[in-house]
C-alpha positions as CSV (number, residue, x, y, z in Angstrom):
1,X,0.0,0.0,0.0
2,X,2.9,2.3,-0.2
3,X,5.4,2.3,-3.2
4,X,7.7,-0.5,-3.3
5,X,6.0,-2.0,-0.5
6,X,7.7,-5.2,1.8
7,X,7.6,-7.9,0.5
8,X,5.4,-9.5,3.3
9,X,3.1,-7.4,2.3
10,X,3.0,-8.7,-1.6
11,X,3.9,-13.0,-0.5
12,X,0.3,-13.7,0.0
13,X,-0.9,-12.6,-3.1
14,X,-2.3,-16.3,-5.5
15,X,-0.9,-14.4,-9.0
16,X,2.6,-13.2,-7.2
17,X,5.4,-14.0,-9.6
18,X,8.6,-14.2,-7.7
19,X,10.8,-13.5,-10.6
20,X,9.0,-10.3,-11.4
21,X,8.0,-9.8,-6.9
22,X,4.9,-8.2,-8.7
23,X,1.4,-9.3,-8.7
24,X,0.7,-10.2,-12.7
25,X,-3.2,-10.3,-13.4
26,X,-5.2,-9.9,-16.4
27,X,-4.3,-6.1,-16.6
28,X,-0.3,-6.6,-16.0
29,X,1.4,-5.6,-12.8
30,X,1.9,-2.2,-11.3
31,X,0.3,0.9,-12.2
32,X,-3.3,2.2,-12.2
33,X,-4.9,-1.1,-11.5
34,X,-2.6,-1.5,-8.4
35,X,-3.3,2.1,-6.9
36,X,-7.1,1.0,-7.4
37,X,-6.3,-2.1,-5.4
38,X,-4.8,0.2,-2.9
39,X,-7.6,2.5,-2.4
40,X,-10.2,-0.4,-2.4
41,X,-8.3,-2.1,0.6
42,X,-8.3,1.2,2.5
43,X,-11.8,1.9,2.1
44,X,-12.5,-1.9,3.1
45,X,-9.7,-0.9,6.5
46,X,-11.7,2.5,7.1
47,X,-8.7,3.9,6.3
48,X,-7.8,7.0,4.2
49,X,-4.8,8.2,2.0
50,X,-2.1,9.0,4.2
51,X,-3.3,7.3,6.8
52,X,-0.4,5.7,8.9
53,X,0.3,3.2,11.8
54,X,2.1,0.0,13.2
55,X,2.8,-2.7,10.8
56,X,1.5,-4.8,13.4
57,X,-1.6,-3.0,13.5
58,X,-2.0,-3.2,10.1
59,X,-2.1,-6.6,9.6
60,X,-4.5,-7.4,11.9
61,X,-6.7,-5.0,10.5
62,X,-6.0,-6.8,7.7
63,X,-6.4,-9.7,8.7
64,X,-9.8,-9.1,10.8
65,X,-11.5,-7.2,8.1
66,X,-10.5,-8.6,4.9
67,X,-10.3,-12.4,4.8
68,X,-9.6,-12.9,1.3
69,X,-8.0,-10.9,-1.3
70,X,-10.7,-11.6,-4.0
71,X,-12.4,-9.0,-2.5
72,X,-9.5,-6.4,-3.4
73,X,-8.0,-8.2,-6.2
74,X,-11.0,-9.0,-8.4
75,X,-11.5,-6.5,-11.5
76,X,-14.5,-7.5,-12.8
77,X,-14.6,-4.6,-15.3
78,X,-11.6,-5.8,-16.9
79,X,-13.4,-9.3,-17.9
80,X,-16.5,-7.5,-19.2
């Protein structure tokens, strides 16, 4: 959720290509599809841009509020 984020952060992820440590999905990796991700798990945290706190914290607020990434990584859009 911030640029070049840990890698902890991106290991979960089912589409994570180690080679590349990006997420590839049916749009590519990176860019505007990624900062959509982004916004979509903050809104799903109650969080905002800029918002900042314990990496700790973070993941259990991950981890208590979003218990699968289909919910952030799905683009349905993109397979219309």
């Amino acid at each position: 959720m911030a640029c070049g984020a840990d890698r902890t952060m991106r290991a979960p992820c089912p589409k994570r290509v180690p080679k590349l440590d990006a997420c590839v999905h049916i749009l590519g990796s990176c860019g505007l599809s990624n900062e959509q991700r982004d916004l979509d798990m903050l809104r799903k945290l109650g969080l905002h841009f800029g918002s900042t706190m314990k990496a700790s914290d973070l993941f259990r607020l991950i981890l208590g509020r979003i218990p699968t990434t289909q919910d952030v990584c799905r683009r349905d859009e993109a397979c219309a």
